[in-house]
C-alpha positions in Angstrom: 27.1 4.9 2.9 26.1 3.7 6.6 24.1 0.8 7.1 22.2 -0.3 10.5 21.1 -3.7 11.4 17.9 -4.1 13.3 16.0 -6.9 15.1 12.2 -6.8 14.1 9.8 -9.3 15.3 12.5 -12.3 14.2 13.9 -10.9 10.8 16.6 -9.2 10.4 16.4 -5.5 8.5 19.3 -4.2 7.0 18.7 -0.6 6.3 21.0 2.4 4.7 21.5 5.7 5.9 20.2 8.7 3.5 20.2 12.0 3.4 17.4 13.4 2.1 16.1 17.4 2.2 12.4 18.1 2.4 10.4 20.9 1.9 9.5 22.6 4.8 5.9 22.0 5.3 6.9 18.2 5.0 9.7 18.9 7.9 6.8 20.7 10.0 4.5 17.8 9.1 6.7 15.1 10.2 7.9 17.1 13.5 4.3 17.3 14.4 3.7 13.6 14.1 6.7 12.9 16.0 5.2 15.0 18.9 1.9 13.7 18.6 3.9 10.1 19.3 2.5 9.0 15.7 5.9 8.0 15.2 9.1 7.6 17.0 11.3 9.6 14.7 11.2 10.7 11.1 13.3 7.7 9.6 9.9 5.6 10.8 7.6 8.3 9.6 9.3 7.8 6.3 9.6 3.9 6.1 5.9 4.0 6.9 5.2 6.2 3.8 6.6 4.4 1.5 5.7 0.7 2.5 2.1 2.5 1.9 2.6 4.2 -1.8 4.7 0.8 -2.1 1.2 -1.3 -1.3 -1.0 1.6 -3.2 1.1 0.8 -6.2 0.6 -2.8 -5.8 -3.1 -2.6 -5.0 -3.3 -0.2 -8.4 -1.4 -3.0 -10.3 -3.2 -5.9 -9.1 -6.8 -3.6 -10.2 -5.0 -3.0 -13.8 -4.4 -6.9 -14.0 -8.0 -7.5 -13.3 -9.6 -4.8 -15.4 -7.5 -6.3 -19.2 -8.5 -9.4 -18.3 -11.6 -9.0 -17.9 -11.2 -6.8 -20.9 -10.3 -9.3 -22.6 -12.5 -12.1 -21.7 -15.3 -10.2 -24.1 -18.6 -9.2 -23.0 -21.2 -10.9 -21.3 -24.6 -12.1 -22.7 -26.3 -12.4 -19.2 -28.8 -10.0 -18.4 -27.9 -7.9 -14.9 -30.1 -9.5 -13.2 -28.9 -13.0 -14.4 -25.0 -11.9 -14.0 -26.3 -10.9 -10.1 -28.0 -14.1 -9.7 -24.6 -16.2 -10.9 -22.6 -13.9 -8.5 -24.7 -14.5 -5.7 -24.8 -18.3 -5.9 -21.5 -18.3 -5.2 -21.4 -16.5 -1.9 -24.0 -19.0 0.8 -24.4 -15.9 2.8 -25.5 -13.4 0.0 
């Protein structure tokens, strides 16, 4: 296995060489980014991708925390309108 060490903006990123084989409306995909100078080759088009379904995931995670704990918690006996009131006074500029 290859590895490559890069400078980026002060931290050092160690990254691995892969091979990978992609179907070939991904190849097309990617070679049209790379021409449309959306990225600079399709190692970078790649990283991209997956720092994003990386973050997706962790956004999704971070929603499922929130939604059993507020499970959890039991319902509310405020009215809407008292529940939007509470909300509200809260926020100054609301």
């Amino acid at each position: 296995m290859n590895f490559g060490v890069y400078l980026h903006q002060t931290k050092i990123i160690v990254m691995t060489r892969q091979s990978i084989t992609l179907a070939n409306q991904n190849d097309e995909w990617l070679k049209q980014q790379i021409s449309k100078e959306e990225f600079t080759s399709k190692s970078e088009a790649i990283n991209y991708l997956i720092k994003r379904a990386r973050s997706q995931e962790e956004y999704y995670e971070f929603v499922r925390d929130k939604i059993e704990k507020a499970e959890k918690s039991g319902r509310s006996t405020l009215t809407k309108e008292e529940l939007l009131a509470k909300i509200k006074s809260n926020y100054t500029n609301v």
